[in-house]
KEFIBA-658944 format. One record per atom (N, C-alpha, C, CB): residue in three letters; x, y, z. Coordinates in steps of 0.2 Angstrom, whole numbers, plus 2048, in hexadecimal, padded with zeros to 3 digits. Glycine has a CB too. Example, Ala and Ser with C-alpha at 12.3 -4.5 7.8 and 13.67 -1.06 7.14 Angstrom:
KEFIBA-658944
ALA8427E4827 ALA83E7EA827 ALA8427F0827 ALA8397EA82D SER8407F5823 SER8447FB824 SER840800827 SER8467FD81D 
//
This chain:
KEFIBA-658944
UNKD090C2A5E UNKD0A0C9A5B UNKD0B0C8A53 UNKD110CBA5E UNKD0E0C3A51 UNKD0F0C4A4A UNKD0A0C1A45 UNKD170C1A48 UNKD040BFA48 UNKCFE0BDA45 UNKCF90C5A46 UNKCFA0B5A4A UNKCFA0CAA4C UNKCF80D0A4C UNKCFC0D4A47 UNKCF80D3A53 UNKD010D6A45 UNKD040D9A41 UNKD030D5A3A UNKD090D9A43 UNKD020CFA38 UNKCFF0D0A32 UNKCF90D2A30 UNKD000CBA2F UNKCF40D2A36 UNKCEB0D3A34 UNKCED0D9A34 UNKCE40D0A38 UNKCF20DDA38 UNKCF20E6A38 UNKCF30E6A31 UNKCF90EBA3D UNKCF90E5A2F UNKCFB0E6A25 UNKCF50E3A20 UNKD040E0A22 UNKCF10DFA23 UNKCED0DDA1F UNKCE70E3A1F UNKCEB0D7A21 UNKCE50E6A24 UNKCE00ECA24 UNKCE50F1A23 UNKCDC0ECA2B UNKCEA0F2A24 UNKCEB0F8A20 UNKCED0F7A17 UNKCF20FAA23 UNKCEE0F1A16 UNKCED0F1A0E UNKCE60F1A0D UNKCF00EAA0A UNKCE30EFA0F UNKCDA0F3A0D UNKCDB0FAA0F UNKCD20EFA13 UNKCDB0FEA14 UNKCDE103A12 UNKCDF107A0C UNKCE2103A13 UNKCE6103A0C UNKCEB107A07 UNKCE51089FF UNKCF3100A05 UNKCE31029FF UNKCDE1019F8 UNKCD91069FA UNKCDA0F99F7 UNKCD8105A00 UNKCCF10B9FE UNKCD21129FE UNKCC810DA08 UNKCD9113A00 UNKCDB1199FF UNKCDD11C9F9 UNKCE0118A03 UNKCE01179F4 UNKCE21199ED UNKCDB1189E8 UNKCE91149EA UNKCD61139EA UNKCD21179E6 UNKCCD11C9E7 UNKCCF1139E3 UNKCCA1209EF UNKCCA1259F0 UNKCCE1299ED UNKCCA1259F4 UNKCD312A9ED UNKCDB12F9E8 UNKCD912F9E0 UNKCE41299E8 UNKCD81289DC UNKCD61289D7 UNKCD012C9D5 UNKCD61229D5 UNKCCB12A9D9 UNKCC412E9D8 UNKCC31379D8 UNKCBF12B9DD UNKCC71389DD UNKCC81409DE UNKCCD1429DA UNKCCA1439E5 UNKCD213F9D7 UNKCD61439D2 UNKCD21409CD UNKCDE1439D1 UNKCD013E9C9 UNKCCD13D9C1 UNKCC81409C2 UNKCCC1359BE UNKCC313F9C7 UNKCBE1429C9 UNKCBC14A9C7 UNKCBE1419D0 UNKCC414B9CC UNKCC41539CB UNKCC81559C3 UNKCCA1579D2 UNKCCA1519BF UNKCCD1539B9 UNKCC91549B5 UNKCD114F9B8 UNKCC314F9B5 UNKCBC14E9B0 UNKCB81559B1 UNKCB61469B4 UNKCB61579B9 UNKCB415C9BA UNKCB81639B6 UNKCB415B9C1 UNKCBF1669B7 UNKCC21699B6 UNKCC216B9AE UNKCC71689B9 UNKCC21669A9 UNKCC31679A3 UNKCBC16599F UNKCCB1639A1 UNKCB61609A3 UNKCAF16199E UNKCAB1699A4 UNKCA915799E UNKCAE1689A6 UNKCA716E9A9 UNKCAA1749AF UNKCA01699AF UNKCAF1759AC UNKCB417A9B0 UNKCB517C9B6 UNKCB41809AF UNKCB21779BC UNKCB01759C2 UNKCB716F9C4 UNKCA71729C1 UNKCB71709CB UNKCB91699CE UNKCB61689D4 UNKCC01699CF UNKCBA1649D7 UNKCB71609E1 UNKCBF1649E4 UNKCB71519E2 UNKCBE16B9E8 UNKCC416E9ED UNKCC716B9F0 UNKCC41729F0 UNKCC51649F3 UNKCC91619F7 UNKCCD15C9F4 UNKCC71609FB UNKCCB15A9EE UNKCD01559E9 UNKCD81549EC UNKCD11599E1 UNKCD815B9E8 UNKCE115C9E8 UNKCE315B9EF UNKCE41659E5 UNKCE215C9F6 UNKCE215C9FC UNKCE31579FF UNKCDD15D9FD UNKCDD1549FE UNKCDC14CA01 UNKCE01499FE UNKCD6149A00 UNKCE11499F6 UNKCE51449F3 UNKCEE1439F5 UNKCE41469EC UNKCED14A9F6 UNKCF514A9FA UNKCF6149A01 UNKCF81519FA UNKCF114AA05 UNKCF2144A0B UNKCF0140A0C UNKCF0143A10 UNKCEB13AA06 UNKCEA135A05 UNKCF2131A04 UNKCE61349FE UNKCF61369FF UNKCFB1329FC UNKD01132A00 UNKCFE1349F6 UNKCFF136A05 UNKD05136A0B UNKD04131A11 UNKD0413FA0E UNKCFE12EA13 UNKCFD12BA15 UNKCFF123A13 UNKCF812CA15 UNKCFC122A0E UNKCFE11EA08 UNKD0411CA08 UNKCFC121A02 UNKD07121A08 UNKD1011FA0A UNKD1011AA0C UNKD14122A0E UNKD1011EA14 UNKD1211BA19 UNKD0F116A1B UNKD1311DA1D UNKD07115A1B UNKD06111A1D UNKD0A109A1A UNKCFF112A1E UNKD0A10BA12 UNKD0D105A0E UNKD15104A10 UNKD0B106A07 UNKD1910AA13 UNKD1F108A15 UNKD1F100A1B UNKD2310FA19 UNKD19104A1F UNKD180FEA23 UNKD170F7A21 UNKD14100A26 UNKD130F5A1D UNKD110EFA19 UNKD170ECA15 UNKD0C0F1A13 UNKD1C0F2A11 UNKD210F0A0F UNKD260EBA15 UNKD240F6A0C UNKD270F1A1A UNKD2B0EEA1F UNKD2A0E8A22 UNKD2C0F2A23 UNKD230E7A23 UNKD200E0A24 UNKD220DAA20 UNKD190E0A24 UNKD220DDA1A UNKD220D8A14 UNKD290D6A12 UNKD200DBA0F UNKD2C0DBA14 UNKD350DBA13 UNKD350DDA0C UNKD3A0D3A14 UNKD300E0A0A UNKD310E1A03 UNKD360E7A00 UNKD290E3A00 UNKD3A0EBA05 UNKD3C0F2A03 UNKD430ED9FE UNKD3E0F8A0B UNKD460F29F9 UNKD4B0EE9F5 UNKD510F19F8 UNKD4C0EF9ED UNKD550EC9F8 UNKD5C0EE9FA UNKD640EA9F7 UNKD5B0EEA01 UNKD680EA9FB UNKD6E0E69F8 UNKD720E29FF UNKD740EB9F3 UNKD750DF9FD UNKD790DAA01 UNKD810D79FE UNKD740D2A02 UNKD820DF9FD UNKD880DF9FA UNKD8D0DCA01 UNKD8A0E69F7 UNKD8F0E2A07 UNKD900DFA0C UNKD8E0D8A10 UNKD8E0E3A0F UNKD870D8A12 UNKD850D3A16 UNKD850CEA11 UNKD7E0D5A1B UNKD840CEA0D UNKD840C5A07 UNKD8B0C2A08 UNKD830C69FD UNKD900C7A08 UNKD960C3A0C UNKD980BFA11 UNKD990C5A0D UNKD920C1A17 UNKD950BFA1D UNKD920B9A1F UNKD940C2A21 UNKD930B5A23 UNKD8F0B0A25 UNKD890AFA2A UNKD930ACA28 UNKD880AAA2C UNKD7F0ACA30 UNKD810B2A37 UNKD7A0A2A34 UNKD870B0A3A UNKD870B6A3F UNKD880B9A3D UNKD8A0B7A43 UNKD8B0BDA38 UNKD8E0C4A39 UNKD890C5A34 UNKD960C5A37 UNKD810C3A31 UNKD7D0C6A2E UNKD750C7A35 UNKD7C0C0A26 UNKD780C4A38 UNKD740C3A3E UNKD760CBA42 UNKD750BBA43 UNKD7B0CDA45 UNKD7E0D2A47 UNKD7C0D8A42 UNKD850D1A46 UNKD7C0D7A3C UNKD7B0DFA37 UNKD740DDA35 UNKD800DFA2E UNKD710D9A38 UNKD690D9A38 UNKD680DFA40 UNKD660D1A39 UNKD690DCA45 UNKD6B0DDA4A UNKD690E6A4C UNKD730DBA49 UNKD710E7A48 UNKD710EDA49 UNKD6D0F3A42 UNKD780EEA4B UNKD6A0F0A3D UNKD660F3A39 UNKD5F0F3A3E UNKD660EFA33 UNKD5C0EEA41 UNKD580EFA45 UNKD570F5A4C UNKD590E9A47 UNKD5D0F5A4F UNKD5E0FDA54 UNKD5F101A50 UNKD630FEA5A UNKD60102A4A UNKD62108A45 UNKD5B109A42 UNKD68105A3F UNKD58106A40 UNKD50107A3E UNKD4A109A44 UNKD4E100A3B UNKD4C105A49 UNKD4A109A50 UNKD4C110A51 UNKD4D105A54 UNKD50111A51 UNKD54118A53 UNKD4E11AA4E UNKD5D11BA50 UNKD5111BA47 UNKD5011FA44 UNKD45120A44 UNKD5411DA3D UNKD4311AA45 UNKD3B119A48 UNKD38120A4E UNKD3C111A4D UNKD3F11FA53 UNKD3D124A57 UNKD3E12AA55 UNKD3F123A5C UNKD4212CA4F UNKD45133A4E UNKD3F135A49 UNKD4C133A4A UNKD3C131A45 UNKD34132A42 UNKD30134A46 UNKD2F12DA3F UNKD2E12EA4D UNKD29130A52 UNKD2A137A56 UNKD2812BA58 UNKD2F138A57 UNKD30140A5A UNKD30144A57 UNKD36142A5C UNKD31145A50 UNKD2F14AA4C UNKD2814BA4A UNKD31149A48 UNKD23147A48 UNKD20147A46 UNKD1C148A4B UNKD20144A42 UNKD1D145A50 UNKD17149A56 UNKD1814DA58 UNKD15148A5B UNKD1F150A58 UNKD1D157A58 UNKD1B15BA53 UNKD2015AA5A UNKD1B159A4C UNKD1715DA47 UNKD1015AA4B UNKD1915AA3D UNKD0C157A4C UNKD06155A4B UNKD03159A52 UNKD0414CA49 UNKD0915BA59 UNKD0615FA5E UNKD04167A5B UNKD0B15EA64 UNKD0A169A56 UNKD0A16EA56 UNKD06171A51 UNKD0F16FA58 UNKD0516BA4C UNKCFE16DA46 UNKCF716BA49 UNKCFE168A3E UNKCF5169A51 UNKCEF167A52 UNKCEB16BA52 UNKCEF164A56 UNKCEC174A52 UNKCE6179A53 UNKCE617DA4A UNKCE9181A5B UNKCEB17BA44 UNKCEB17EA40 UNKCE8179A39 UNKCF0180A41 UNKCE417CA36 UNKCE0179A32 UNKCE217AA2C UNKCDB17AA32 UNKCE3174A28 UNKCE3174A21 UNKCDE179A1D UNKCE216CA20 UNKCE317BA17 UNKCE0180A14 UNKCD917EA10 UNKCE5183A0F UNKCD617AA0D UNKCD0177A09 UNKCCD173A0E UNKCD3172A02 UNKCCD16FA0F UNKCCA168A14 UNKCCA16CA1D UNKCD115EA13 UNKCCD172A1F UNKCCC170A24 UNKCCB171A29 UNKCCF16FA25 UNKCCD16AA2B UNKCD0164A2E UNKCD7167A33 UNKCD315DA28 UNKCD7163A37 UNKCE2164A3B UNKCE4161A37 UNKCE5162A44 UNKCEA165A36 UNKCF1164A34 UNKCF315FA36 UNKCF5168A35 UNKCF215DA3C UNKCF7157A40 UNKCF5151A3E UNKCF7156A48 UNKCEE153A39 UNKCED14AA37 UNKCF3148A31 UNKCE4149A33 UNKCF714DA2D UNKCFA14CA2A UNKD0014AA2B UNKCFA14FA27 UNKD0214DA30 UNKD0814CA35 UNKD06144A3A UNKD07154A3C UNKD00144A3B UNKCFF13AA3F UNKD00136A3C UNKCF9137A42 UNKD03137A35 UNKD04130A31 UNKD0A12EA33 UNKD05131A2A UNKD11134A35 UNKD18130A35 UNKD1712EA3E UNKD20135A32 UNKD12130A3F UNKD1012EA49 UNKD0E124A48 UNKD05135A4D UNKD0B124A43 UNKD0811DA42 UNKD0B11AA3D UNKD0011DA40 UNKD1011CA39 UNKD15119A37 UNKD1A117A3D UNKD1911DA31 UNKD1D11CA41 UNKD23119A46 UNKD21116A49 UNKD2711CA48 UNKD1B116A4D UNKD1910EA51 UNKD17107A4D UNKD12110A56 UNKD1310AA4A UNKD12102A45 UNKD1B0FEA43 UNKD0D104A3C UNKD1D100A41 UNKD25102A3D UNKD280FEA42 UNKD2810BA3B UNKD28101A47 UNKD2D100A4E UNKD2B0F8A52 UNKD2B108A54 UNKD230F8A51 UNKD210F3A53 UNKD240EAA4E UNKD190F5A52 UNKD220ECA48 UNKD230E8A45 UNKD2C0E6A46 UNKD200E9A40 UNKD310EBA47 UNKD380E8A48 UNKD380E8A4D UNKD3D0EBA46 UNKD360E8A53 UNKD380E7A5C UNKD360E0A5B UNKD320ECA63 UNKD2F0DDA56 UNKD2E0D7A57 UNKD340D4A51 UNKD260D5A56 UNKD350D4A4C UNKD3A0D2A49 UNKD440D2A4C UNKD380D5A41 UNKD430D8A51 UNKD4A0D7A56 UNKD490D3A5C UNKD4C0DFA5A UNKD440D1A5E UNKD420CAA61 UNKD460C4A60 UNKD3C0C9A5E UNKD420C5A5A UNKD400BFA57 UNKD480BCA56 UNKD3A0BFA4F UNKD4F0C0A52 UNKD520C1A51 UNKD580BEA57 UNKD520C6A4F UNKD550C1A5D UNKD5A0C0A62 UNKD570B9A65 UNKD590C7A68 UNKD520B6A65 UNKD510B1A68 UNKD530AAA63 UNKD490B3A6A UNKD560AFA5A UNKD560A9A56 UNKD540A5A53 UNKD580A6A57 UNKD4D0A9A53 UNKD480A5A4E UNKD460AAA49 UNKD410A2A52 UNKD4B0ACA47 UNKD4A0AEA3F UNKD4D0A9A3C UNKD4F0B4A3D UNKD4B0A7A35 UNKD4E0A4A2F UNKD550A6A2D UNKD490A4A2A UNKD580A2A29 UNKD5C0A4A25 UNKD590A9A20 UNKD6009FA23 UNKD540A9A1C UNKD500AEA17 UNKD500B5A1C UNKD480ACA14 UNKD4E0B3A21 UNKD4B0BBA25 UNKD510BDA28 UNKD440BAA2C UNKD570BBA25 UNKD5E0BFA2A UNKD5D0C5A23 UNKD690B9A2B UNKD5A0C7A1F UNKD5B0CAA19 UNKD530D2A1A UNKD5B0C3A10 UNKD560D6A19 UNKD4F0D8A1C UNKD4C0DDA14 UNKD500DEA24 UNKD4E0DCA11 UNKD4B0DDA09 UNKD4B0D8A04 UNKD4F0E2A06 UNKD480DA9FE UNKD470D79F9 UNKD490DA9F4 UNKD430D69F9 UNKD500D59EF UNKD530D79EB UNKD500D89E4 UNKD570D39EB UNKD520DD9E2 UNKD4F0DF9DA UNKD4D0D99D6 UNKD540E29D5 UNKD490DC9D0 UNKD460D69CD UNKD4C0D79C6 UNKD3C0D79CC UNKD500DC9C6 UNKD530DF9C1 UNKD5A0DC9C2 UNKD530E69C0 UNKD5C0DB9C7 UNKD620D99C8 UNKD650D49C4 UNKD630D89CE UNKD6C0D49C1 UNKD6D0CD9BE UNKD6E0C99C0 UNKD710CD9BA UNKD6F0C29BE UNKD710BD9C3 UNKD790BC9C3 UNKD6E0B69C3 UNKD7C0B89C8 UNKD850B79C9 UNKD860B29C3 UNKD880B39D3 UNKD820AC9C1 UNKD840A89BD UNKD7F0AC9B5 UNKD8309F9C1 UNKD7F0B39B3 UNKD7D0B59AE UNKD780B29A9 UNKD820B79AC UNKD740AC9AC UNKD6C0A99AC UNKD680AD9AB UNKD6A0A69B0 UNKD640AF9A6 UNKD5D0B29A5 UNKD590AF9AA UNKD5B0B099F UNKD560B19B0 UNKD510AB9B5 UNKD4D0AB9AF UNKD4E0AC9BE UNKD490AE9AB UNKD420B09A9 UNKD430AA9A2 UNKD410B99A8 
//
């Protein structure tokens, strides 16, 4: 499973890229058009904004794979391996919850935009709305396997931490690392 979930993040980082320079090309594209030849491309503005909505999320997901989201360990850097294992724990059914509180929403935005079409391009609406549908399963997938993994005790001592601290932060002994 966790050899399937990195090639998923890996094809979605190709994604992500074909996605932002599609984006690049239809907004400069249309900017070049608008101000040499008082013309543009109508679906520019459109697309670009469900490109980037997409884009998000799909990259929340990558983040979450990556553990890349920043955070603090004011609390949990205090505690020891169990009681960081526990607030892993329950950050795990708390990200869950909230997983399924995205997937219930958002399909029903995406049942109830499936007959109504976007104003320029369209297209149904619910394709805008299927992004937070394919965020919360992907999203949900990758922590059901990392609550697994957790419960069975084959997490590292690195992976009891599920973010990644600032690059700005100072350090406790006030060393310049750089």
């Amino acid at each position: 499973m966790t050899q399937m979930i990195a090639r998923m993040c890996w094809l979605i980082d190709q994604l992500i890229a074909a996605m932002l320079a599609v984006m690049v090309v239809l907004v400069f594209g249309n900017v070049v058009l608008r101000y040499a030849f008082n013309s543009g491309i109508s679906v520019s503005e459109e697309l670009s904004r469900w490109l980037f909505v997409w884009l998000t999320f799909l990259g929340a997901v990558v983040a979450l794979h990556e553990r890349a989201h920043l955070g603090t360990d004011m609390l949990v850097g205090r505690l020891g391996p169990l009681g960081r294992k526990v607030c892993l724990g329950l950050s795990y059914v708390a990200m869950l919850g909230v997983c399924w509180l995205v997937f219930r929403g958002a399909l029903e935005q995406t049942q109830i935009n499936r007959e109504t079409a976007s104003a320029v391009m369209e297209v149904p609406v619910a394709l805008f709305y299927g992004c937070g549908v394919v965020f919360a399963v992907l999203a949900a997938l990758i922590l059901l396997r990392d609550l697994v993994r957790l419960l069975r005790g084959e997490l590292s001592a690195d992976e009891l931490q599920m973010f990644q601290e600032s690059e700005e932060r100072p350090h406790a002994d006030g060393a310049d690392p750089r």
